[in-house]
C-alpha positions as MATLAB code, in Angstrom:
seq = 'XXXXXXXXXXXXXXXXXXXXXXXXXXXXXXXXXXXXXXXXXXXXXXXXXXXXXXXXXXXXXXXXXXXXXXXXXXXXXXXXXXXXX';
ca = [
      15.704   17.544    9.407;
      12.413   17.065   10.597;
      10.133   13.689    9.552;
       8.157   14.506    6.012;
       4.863   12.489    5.397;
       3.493   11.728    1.978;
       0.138   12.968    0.518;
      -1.467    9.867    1.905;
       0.334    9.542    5.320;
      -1.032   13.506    5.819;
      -4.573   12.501    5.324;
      -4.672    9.101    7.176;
      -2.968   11.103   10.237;
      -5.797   14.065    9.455;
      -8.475   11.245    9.821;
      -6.984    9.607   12.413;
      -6.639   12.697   14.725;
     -10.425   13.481   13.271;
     -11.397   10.212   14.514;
      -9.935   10.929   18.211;
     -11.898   13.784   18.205;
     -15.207   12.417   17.649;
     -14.646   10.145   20.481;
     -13.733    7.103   19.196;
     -11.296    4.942   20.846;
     -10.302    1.819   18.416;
      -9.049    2.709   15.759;
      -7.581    0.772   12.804;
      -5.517    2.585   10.369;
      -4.709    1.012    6.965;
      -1.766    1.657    4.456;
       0.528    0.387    2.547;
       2.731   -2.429    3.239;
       5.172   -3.323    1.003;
       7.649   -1.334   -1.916;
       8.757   -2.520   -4.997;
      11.347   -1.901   -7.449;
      10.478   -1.213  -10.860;
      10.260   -3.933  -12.803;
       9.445   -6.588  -10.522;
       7.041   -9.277  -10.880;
       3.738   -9.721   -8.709;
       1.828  -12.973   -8.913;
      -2.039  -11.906  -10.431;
      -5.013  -14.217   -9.772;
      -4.666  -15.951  -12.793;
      -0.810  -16.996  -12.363;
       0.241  -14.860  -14.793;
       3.020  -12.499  -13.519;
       3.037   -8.847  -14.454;
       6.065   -5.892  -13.271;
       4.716   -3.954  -10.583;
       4.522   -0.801  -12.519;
       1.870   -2.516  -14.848;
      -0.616   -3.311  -11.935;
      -3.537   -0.559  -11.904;
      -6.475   -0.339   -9.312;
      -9.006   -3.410   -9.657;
      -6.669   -5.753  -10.821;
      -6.596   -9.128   -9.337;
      -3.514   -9.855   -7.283;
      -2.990  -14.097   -6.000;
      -2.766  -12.929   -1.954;
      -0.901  -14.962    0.648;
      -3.508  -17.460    0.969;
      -4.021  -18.222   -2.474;
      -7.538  -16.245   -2.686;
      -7.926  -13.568   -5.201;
      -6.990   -9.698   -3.551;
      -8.623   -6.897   -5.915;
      -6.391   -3.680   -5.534;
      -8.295   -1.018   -4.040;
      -5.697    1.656   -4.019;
      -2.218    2.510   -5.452;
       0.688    4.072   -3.497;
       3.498    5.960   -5.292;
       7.055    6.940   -4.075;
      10.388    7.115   -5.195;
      13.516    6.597   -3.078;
      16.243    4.573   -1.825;
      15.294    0.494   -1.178;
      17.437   -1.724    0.668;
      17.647   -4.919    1.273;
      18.042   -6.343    4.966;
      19.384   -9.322    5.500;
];
């Protein structure tokens, strides 16, 4: 069974590999970081907490820091999660 990329891994590897081609050498490639399960909460800008499924692009997240993060872009997938401990 051979690896299958999501709709947004394909392009970012397409623009990537486009990148390469045009001759330049650093490179940083962005993407998602994190999965939630429905239902969970995320910490807006305002301390309210919403469920993750609520959140829509240009809402106001609180970020690690404690500064305002406006959501540029949304990433969805279904599958297993598990929890490492």
């Amino acid at each position: 069974m051979g690896l299958v990329l999501r709709k947004y891994q394909e392009r970012a590897f397409g623009l990537t590999i486009e990148a390469i081609l045009e001759g330049y050498r650093r490179i940083l490639l962005c993407g998602p970081c994190a999965c939630h399960a429905a239902g969970q909460g995320i910490l807006m800008a305002d301390g309210s907490i919403r469920a993750v499924e609520t959140i829509r692009e240009g809402d106001t997240l609180m970020g690690p820091d404690s500064r305002p993060r406006t959501v540029m872009h949304l990433y969805r997938g279904h599958g297993d999660l598990f929890s490492i401990v």
